[in-house]
C-alpha positions in Angstrom: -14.9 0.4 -8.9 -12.7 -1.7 -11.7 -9.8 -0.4 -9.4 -10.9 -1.2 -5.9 -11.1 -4.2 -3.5 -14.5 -5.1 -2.8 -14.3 -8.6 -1.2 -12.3 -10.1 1.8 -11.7 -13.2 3.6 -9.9 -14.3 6.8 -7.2 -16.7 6.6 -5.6 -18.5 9.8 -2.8 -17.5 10.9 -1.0 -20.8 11.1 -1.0 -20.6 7.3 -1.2 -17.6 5.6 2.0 -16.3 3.7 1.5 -20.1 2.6 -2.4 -19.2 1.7 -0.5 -16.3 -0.1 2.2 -17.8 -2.2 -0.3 -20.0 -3.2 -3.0 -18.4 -4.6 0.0 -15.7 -6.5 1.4 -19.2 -8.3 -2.2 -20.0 -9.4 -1.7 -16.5 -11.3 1.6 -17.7 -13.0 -1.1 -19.1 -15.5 -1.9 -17.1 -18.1 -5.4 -18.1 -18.9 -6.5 -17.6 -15.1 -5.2 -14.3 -15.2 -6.4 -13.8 -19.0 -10.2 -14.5 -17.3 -9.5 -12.1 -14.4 -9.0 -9.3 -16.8 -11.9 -10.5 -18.6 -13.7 -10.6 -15.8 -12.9 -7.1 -14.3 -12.9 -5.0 -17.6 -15.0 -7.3 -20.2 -13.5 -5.9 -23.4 -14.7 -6.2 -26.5 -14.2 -9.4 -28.1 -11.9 -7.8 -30.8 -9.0 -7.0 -27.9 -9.3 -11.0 -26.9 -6.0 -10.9 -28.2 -4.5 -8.2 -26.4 -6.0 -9.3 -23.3 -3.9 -13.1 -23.6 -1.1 -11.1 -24.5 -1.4 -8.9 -21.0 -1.8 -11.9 -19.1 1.1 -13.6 -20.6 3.3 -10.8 -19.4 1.5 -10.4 -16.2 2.3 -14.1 -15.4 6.2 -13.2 -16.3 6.6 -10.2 -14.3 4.8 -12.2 -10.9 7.2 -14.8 -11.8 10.3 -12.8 -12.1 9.2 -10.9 -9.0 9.2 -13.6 -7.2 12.9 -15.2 -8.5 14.0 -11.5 -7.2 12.4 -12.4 -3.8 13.5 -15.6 -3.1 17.2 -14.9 -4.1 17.2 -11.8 -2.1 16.9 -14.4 1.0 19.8 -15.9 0.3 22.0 -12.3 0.0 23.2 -9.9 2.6 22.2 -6.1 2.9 25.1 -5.3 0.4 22.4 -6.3 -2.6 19.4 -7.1 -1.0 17.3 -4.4 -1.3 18.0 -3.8 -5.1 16.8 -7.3 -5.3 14.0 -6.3 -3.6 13.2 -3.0 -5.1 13.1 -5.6 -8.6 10.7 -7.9 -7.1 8.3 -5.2 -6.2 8.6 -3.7 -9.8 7.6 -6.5 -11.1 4.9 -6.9 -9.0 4.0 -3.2 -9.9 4.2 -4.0 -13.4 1.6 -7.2 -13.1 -0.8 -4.5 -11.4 -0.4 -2.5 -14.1 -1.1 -5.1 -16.5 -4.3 -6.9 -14.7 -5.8 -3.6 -13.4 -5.8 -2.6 -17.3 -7.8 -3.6 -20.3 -5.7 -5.5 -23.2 -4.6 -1.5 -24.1 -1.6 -1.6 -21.3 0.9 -4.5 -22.3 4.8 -3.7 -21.8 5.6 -3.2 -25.3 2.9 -0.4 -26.1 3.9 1.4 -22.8 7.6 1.1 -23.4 7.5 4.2 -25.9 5.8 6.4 -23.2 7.2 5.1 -20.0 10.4 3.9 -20.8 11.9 4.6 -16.5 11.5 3.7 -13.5 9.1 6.3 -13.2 11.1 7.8 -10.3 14.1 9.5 -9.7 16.6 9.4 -6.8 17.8 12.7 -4.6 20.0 12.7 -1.9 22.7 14.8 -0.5 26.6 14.7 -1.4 27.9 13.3 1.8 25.9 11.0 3.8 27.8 9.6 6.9 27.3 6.5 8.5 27.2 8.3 11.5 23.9 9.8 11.0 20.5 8.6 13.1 17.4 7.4 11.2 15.5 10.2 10.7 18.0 12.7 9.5 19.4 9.8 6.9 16.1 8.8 6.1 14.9 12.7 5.9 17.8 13.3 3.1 17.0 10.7 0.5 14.2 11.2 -1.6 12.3 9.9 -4.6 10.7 12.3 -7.0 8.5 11.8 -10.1 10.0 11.5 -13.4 8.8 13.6 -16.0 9.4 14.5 -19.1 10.3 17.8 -21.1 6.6 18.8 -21.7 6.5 18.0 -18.1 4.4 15.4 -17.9 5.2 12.7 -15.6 6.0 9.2 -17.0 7.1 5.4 -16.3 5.9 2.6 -14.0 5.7 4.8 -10.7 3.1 7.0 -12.4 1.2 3.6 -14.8 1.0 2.1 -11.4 -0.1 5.0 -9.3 -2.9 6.1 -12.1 -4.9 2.9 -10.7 -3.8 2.4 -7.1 -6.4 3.4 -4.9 -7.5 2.7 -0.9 -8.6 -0.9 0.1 -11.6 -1.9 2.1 -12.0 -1.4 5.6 -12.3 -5.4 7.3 -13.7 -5.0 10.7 -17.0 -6.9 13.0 -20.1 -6.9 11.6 -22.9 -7.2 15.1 -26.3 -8.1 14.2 -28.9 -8.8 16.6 -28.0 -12.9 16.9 -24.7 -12.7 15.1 -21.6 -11.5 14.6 -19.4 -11.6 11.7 -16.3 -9.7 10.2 -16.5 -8.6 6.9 -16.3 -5.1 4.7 -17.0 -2.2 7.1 -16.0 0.8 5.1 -15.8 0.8 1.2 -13.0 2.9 0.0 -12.9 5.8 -2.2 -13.0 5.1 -6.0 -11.0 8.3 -7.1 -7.1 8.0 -7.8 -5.1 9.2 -4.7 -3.5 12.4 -4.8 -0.1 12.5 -7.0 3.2 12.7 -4.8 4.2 16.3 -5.2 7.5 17.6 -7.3 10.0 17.8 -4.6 9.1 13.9 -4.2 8.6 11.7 -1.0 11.5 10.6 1.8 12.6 7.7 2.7 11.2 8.9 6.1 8.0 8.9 5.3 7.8 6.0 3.4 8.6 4.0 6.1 6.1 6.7 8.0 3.2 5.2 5.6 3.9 1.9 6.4 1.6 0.8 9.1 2.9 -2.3 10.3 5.9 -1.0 11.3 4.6 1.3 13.6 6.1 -0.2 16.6 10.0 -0.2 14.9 9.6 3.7 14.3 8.4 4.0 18.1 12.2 2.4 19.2 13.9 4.6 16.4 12.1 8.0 18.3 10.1 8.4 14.9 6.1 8.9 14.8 4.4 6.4 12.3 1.5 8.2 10.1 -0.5 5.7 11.6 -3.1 4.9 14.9 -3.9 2.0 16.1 -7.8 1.7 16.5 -10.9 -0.5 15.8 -13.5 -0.2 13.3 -16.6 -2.1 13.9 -20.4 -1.9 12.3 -23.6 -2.6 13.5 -27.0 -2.9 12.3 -29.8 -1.5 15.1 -33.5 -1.9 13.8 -32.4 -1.5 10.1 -29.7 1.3 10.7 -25.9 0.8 9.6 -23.9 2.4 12.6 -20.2 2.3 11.9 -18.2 2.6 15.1 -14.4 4.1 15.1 -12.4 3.5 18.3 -8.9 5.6 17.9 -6.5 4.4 20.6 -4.3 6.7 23.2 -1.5 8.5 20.8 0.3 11.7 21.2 -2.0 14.7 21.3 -0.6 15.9 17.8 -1.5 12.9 16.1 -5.0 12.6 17.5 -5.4 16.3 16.6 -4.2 15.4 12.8 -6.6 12.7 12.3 -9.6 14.9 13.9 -8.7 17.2 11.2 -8.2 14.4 8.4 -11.7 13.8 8.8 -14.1 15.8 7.2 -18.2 15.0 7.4 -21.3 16.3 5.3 -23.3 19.0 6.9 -26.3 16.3 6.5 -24.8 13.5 8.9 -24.8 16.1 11.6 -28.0 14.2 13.0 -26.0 10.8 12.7 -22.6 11.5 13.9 -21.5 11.0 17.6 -17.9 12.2 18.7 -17.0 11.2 22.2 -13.6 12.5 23.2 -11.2 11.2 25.9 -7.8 12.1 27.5 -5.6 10.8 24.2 -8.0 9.2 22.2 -11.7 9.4 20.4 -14.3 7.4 18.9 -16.7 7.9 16.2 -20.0 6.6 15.6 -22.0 7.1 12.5 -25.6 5.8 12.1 -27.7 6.0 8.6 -30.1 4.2 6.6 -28.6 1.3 5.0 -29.6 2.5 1.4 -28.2 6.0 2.5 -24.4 6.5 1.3 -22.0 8.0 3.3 -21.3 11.5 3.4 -17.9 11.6 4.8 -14.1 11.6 3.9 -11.5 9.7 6.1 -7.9 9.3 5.6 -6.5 5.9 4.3 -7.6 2.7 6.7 -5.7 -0.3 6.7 -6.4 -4.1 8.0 -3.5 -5.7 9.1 -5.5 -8.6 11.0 -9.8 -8.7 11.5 -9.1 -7.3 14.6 -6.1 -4.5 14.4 -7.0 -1.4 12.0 -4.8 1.3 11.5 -5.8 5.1 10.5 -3.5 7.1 8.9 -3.5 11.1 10.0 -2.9 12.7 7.2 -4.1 12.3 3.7 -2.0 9.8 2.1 -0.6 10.0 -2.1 0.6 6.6 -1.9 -1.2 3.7 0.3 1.1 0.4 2.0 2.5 -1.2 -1.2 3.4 2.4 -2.6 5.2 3.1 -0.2 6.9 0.0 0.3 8.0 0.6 -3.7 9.6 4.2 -3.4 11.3 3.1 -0.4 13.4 0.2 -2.1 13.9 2.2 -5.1 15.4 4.6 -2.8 17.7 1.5 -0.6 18.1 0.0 -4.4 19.1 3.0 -5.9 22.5 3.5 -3.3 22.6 -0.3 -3.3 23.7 -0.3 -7.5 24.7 3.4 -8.0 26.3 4.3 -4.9 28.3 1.1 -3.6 30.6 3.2 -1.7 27.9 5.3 0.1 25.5 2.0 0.7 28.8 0.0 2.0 30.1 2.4 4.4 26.5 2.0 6.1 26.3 -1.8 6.1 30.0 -2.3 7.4 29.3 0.6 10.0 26.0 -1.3 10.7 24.2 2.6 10.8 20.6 3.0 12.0 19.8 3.2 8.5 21.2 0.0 7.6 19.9 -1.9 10.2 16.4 -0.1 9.7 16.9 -1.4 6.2 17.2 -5.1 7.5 13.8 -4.2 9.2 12.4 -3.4 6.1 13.7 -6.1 3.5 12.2 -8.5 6.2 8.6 -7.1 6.6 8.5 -7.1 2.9 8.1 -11.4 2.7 5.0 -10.3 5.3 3.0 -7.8 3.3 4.1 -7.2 0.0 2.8 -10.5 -1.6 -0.7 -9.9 0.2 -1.1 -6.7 -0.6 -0.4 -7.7 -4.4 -2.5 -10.7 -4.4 -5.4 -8.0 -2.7 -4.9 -6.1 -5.4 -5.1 -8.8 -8.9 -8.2 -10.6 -7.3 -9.9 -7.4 -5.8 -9.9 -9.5 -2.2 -8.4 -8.6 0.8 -6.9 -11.5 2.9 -6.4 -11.2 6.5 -5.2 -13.2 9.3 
């Protein structure tokens, strides 16, 4: 589990992007993040070296990243998302770096993975006149590999460790209630983006906090709203899933996203309603689970949102293909990028949408990942 979060904590909501920034600057030291990669792959005192080394540039890249971010405040749409898209690298690249032993550091992986990792596709003409969905369905980001065919660069370091998070929800005992971890996530890799690449479209899809913007644009978000909520009855774990009223097709995806072992079938209880269903799975608390669920995330201890399908990239993947995407025609392709802005086209304004949510979740889904904690307000 050298990969996954394991540990959460709640953080009011009157403070926490500060909470945030916070606890990242602590990182910008490099013995505190030389002891967290100690501390989460103890290497042999022989790499000590390496390890200090790693954490050096770990520190740079989250300090670069977050120079990118703050000037990107300052600058308009014209060069704000390539801005972005090299904050978010960087913070890639500090994953990379602290989610590795001291055998990952830039310089060894520069002769191997040398690229963004990722490579930009997209249609000769794209007018400004086009809505959301058919701009955002026409540029894509595929996988970059090499001549042997083997795929390469910081999209694919960064994907080789990034893995689900854990499920925060309430914990009811018989005097007490708490919130902590509900569901532990998988520890296997998730499933590599396929050759023809991933969309804009359903980047933004895999984003689950911006489920409501999609709604307005006419577009369905990957994602449910529901609760997930445990409770322990005369020494039984039951794990409760409440999936609220969607659209029949995406309640029907998720039913079939789910997949349980044949010897649960004493412990699971489906109860279906008119647009909705919930779950309830009881077992032994020594007893693992025997089931498979798409990707769960925790925006707040109280809001969870499943995704209904079986995602290759979870929230802060796809918030990185989709401003390599937006950077890409922000650098290469001024004259495509600027006809949208001046035209103010759904897809610029969409972009706005999404440069802004990315100063609300990007840096706590990074922190998450470096300290193997999940905040939430």
């Amino acid at each position: 589990m050298k990969y996954n979060i394991t540990g959460c904590q709640i953080v009011g909501t009157s403070h926490f992007h500060r909470f945030v920034d916070a606890r990242i600057s602590r990182l910008l030291n490099h013995e505190t993040v030389a002891n967290i990669i100690t501390a989460r792959h103890a290497p042999p005192q022989k790499q000590k070296r390496n390890v200090l080394k790693q954490a050096k540039q770990a520190s740079y890249c989250l300090s670069l990243a977050r120079e990118y971010s703050k000037t990107a405040i300052h600058s308009t749409l014209a060069t704000k998302p390539v801005l972005l898209y090299y904050s978010i690298m960087n913070y890639a690249l500090a994953e990379i770096l602290v989610k590795n032993d001291g055998s990952k550091s830039l310089d060894s992986n520069r002769a191997e993975h040398a690229h963004h990792g990722l490579e930009i596709s997209f249609p000769a003409k794209l007018p400004s006149n086009l809505s959301l969905k058919e701009a955002a369905s026409a540029l894509r980001a595929k996988p970059h590999t090499k001549q042997n065919g083997r795929r390469s660069g910081t999209f694919n370091l960064w994907h080789e460790t990034s893995r689900e998070t854990i499920v925060l929800g309430k914990i009811i005992r018989e005097h007490t209630e708490t919130y902590g971890p509900v569901l532990s996530p998988s520890p296997k890799r998730l499933p590599e983006i396929a050759s023809g690449g991933i969309s804009l479209l359903e980047c933004l899809q895999y984003m689950p906090s911006l489920t409501a913007e999609l709604s307005h644009e006419g577009i369905n978000s990957n994602y449910l709203r529901g609760r997930i909520y445990a409770e322990v009855i005369n020494g039984k774990a039951v794990t409760n899933i409440l999936v609220h009223p969607n659209k029949l097709e995406m309640i029907e995806a998720l039913k079939n996203s789910m997949h349980f072992s044949a010897q649960l079938i004493e412990d699971v209880n489906v109860v279906e309603y008119d647009a909705g269903f919930s779950i309830s799975i009881a077992k032994p608390a020594e007893r693992p689970f025997g089931f498979n669920l798409p990707m769960i995330t925790s925006l707040t201890r109280d809001e969870q949102r499943l995704c209904c399908t079986h995602s290759p990239i979870n929230e802060f993947g796809a918030f990185l293909a989709a401003l390599f995407i937006l950077g890409n025609l922000c650098r290469y392709f001024p004259d495509l990028w600027l006809d949208h802005v001046t035209a103010n086209s759904s897809l610029a304004i969409f972009a706005e949408v999404l440069c802004e949510e990315f100063y609300h979740r990007v840096p706590c889904l990074l922190l998450a990942e470096l300290t193997q904690h999940l905040f939430v307000e």
